[in-house]
C-alpha positions in Angstrom: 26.4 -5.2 36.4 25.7 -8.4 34.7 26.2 -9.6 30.9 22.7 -8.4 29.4 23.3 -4.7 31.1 27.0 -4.4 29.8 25.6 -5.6 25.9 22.8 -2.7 26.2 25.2 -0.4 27.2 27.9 -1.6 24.6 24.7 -0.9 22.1 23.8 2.5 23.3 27.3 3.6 22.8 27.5 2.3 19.6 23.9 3.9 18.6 24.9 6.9 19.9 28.1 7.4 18.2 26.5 6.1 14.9 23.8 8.9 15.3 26.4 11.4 16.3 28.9 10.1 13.2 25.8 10.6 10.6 25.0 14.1 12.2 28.7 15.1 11.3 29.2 13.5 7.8 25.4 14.6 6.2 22.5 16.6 6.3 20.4 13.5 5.5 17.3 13.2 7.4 15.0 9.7 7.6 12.0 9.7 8.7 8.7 7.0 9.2 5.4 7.2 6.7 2.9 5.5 8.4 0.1 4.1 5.8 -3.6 3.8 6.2 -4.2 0.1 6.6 -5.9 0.1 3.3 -3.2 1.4 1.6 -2.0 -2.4 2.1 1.8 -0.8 3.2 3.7 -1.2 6.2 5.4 1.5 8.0 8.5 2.5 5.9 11.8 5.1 6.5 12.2 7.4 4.0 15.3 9.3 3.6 15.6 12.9 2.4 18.4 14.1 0.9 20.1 17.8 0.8 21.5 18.9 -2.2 24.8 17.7 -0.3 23.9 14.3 -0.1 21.9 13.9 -3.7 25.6 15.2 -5.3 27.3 13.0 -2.5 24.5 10.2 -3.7 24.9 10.2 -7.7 28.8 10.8 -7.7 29.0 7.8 -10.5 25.9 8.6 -12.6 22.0 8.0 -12.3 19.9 6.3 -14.7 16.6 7.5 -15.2 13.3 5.2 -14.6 10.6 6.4 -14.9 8.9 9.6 -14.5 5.1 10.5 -12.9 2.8 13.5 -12.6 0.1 13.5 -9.8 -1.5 16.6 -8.2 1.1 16.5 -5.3 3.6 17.0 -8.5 6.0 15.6 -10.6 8.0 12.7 -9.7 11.4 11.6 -11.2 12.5 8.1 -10.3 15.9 7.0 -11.0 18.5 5.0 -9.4 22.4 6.1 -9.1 25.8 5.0 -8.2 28.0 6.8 -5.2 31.4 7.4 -5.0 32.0 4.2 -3.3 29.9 2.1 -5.6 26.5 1.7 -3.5 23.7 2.3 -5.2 21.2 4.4 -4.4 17.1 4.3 -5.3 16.1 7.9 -5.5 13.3 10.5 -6.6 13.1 14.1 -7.2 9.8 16.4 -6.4 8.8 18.7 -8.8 6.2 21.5 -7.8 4.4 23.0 -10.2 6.1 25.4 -12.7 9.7 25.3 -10.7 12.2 24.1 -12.7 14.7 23.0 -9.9 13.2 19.9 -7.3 11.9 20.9 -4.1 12.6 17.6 -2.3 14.7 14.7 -3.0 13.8 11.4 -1.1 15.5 7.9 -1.1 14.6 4.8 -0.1 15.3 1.5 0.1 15.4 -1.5 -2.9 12.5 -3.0 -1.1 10.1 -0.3 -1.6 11.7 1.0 -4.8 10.5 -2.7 -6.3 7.4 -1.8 -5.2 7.1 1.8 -6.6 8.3 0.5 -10.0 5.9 -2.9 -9.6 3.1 -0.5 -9.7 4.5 1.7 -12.5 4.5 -1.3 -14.7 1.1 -2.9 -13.5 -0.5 0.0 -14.6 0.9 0.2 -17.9 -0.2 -3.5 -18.4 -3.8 -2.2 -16.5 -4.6 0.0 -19.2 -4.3 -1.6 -21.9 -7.3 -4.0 -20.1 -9.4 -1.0 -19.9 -11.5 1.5 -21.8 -10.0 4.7 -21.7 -13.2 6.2 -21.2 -13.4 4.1 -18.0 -10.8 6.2 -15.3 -11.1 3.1 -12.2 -8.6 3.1 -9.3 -5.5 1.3 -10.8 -1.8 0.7 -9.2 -0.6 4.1 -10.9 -3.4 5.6 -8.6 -2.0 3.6 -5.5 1.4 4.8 -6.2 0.8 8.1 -6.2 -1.3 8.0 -3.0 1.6 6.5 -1.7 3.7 9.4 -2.9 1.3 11.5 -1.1 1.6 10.4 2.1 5.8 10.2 1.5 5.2 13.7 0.6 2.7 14.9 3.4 5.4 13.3 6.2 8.6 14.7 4.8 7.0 18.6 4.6 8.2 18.8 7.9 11.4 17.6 7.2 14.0 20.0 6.8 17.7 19.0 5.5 
């Protein structure tokens, strides 16, 4: 066995017990969206959260963002703090009339930038336009993007 094999095997191992150590300690499930390439996104992971991990997630407080109702539902971003002082970039699903969330998702500070970039374009966007005037603006974007987070994680069960 040369050096190169011993190193892949030294990583399987270790990728194997990671998975197997995450299986153990949480229900949290991540998963790929894959964007149309004119959604001008790359590929992102997506976590989603049982109510396990959100509790295990927001141990030290949240601090609410922002908030945002499409037709795929409500959305409540926020941030939080775990027990061990990470933070964490979060968002609850609303559906319809339901007053508890039906999904929690989490992601990372990358994406969260650009979810709140586009929140705050589109505040600055309307004030450039008429309000009669309803054109495709970044809150539009976001909430495609939402969508498709949405449409990959129905599947998902945590």
């Amino acid at each position: 066995m040369n050096v190169r094999a011993v190193y892949i095997c030294k990583q399987s191992f270790l990728y194997v017990m990671l998975v197997l150590y995450n299986q153990e300690v949480s229900a949290l499930k991540t998963f790929t969206v894959n964007f149309h390439q004119e959604d001008n996104a790359k590929a992102t992971t997506v976590h989603k959260l049982s109510e396990e991990d959100f509790n295990k997630a927001t141990e030290k407080g949240t601090r609410h963002l922002f908030d945002l109702d499409t037709n795929v539902g409500f959305f409540v971003f926020f941030d939080a703090e775990d027990a061990e002082g990470n933070d964490q970039y979060l968002m609850l699903q609303y559906e319809g009339d339901h007053e508890e969330p039906t999904a929690c998702y989490g992601f990372d500070l990358k994406l969260y930038y650009q979810f709140l970039a586009l929140y705050l374009n589109d505040l600055e966007f309307q004030g450039e336009t008429d309000e009669e005037e309803e054109e495709y603006g970044p809150i539009h974007h976001l909430a495609h993007l939402l969508y498709h987070i949405v449409e990959d994680g129905k599947s998902i069960e945590v």
